[in-house]
Each structure stands twice: as structure tokens, then as C-alpha cells.
Steps between C-alpha positions, in 0.01 A plus 500: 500500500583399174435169336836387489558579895115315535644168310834509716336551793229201418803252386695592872181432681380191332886344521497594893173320526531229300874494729300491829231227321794236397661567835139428721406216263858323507488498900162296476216458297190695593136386490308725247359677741846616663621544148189756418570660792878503465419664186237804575706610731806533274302667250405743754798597631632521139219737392511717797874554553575697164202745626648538814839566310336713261338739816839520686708625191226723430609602879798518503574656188391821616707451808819433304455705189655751691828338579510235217820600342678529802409139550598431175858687506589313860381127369688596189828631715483212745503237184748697357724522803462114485642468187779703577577389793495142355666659224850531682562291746741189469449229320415182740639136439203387442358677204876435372352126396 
């Protein structure tokens, strides 16, 4: 990984934690030892999970190198399709306003 995708990665994590802190700590206020707790195990799970993510792309990708543009040209031609579709139908009253 690169250090740029390392720093965005660390800022997304710590915001989702610090997210899940403000949310546990507005519904009531721990003792310390709760709080401690509270926190190991979010710094767990927030240093395990991009492992785990890093092992199952390193997975997958070998399982979907093989198709990856046809999954590219059908995400591509169903957001496309959208657009058109959007595209040229009618007007509705209320986008009128």
C-alpha cells in the first residue's frame, strides 16, 4: 500500500471510531473501567479488519482478474443505461419547481 492509501485509510478508521466512541459515551457515561474496555476492543477490531481486508483482496483478486473487465464494461453499461434512460423520459411536475 502506499502512504497516501495508509493515511486515508487511518483518517476513515479513526473517524468511524471516534463515531462509535461519541455515540457509546453520549448514551451514558462509563466507569473507567468500561471505558478501557470499550476502548481495547475498538482498537482491535480496527487493527484486525484492514488485515482481514487486505487477505481477501489478495483472494479474490486472483479469482476476478480473470473476468475484471467484463465487470467493469457491465457496471459501466448498467450506469450508463441509467443515464440514458433518465436521459429521455418526461419531464415530471415536480422537478418543474
Amino acid at each position: 500500500m502506499t502512504p497516501g492509501a495508509i493515511a486515508i485509510l487511518s483518517l476513515s478508521m479513526s473517524t468511524d471510531a471516534f463515531a462509535a466512541a461519541v455515540g457509546r459515551g453520549a448514551s451514558h457515561r462509563p466507569a473507567v473501567k468500561d471505558a478501557v474496555k470499550a476502548g481495547l476492543v475498538f482498537g482491535v477490531i480496527e487493527a484486525i479488519t484492514p488485515l482481514i481486508g487486505w487477505g481477501l483482496g489478495i483472494i479474490a483478486a486472483g479469482l476476478v482478474e480473470k473476468v475484471d473487465h467484463w465487470i467493469a464494461f457491465t457496471l459501466l453499461l448498467i450506469v450508463g443505461g441509467k443515464m440514458i434512460w433518465e436521459g429521455v423520459q418526461p419531464r415530471g411536475a415536480e422537478e418543474d419547481d
